[in-house]
C-alpha positions, 0 to 999 in steps of 0.5 A: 500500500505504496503511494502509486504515481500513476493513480489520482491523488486526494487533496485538502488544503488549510494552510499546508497541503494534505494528500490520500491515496486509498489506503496508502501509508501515511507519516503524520506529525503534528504538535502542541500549541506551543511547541515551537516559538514563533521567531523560529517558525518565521525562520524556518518559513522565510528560508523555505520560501527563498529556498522554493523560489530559487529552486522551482518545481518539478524537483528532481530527486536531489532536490526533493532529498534537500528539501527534505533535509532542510525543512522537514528534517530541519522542523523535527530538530527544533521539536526534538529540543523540547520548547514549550510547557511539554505537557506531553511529558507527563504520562497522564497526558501521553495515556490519553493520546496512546488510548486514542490512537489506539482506539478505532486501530484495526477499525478506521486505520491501521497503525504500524507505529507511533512515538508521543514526545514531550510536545510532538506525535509521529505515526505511522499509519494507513487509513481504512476504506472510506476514512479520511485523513483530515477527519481521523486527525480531527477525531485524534486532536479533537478527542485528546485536546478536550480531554488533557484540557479537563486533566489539566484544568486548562482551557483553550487549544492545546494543538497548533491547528496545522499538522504535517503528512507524507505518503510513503512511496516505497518499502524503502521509504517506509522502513526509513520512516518506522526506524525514525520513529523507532530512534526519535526518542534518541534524541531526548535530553528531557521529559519522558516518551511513550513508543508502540510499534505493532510487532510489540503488540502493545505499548512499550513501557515507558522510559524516563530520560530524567528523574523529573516528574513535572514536564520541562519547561522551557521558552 
C-alpha cells in the first residue's frame, strides 16, 4: 500500500497541503500549541520560501532529498529540543493520546507505529476504506485536546491547528520512516516518551530520560 504515481491523488488544503491515496501509508506529525516559538517558525518559513523560489518545481530527486533535509528534517530538530510547557511529558497526558490512537486501530486505520514526545506525535499509519485523513486527525486532536484540557484544568487549544503528512512511496521509504520513529526518542535530553510499534503488540513501557516528574519547561 505504496503511494502509486500513476493513480489520482486526494487533496485538502488549510494552510499546508494534505494528500490520500486509498489506503496508502501515511507519516503524520503534528504538535502542541506551543511547541515551537514563533521567531523560529518565521525562520524556518522565510528560508523555505527563498529556498522554493530559487529552486522551482518539478524537483528532481536531489532536490526533493534537500528539501527534505532542510525543512522537514530541519522542523523535527527544533521539536526534538523540547520548547514549550511539554505537557506531553507527563504520562497522564501521553495515556490519553496512546488510548486514542489506539482506539478505532484495526477499525478506521491501521497503525504500524507511533512515538508521543514531550510536545510532538509521529505515526505511522494507513487509513481504512472510506476514512479520511483530515477527519481521523480531527477525531485524534479533537478527542485528546478536550480531554488533557479537563486533566489539566486548562482551557483553550492545546494543538497548533496545522499538522504535517507524507505518503510513503516505497518499502524503502517506509522502513526509513518506522526506524525514525523507532530512534526519535534518541534524541531526548528531557521529559519522558511513550513508543508502540505493532510487532510489540502493545505499548512499550515507558522510559524516563530524567528523574523529573513535572514536564520541562522551557521558552
Amino acid at each position: 500500500m505504496f503511494l502509486n504515481p500513476h493513480k489520482p491523488i486526494e487533496q485538502h488544503t488549510v494552510n499546508l497541503p494534505h494528500w490520500q491515496q486509498g489506503e496508502t501509508w501515511i507519516f503524520v506529525t503534528w504538535r502542541l500549541a506551543d511547541s515551537l516559538p514563533k521567531s523560529v517558525v518565521e525562520r524556518l518559513s522565510e528560508q523555505k520560501t527563498i529556498w522554493e523560489a530559487n529552486h522551482p518545481k518539478p524537483w528532481d530527486e536531489a532536490e526533493q532529498k534537500e528539501h527534505s533535509r532542510r525543512f522537514t528534517l530541519g522542523f523535527e530538530q527544533v521539536l526534538d529540543d523540547a520548547h514549550g510547557k511539554c505537557v506531553l511529558a507527563l504520562e497522564s497526558c501521553r495515556k490519553i493520546v496512546s488510548d486514542a490512537l489506539l482506539h478505532f486501530h484495526g477499525e478506521r486505520y491501521h497503525l504500524d507505529s507511533f512515538v508521543i514526545m514531550p510536545n510532538h506525535v509521529h505515526v505511522l499509519f494507513h487509513p481504512l476504506g472510506e476514512n479520511k485523513l483530515e477527519s481521523i486527525l480531527q477525531t485524534w486532536k479533537r478527542f485528546t485536546a478536550r480531554e488533557i484540557n479537563k486533566l489539566l484544568g486548562n482551557t483553550g487549544s492545546l494543538w497548533q491547528r496545522e499538522y504535517w503528512d507524507r505518503l510513503i512511496r516505497s518499502e524503502k521509504q517506509f522502513a526509513w520512516t518506522r526506524n525514525y520513529i523507532f530512534k526519535n526518542p534518541e534524541k531526548l535530553s528531557l521529559g519522558s516518551y511513550e513508543l508502540w510499534r505493532r510487532d510489540f503488540q502493545s505499548l512499550s513501557q515507558t522510559e524516563s530520560m530524567n528523574e523529573k516528574t513535572d514536564p520541562p519547561q522551557r521558552d
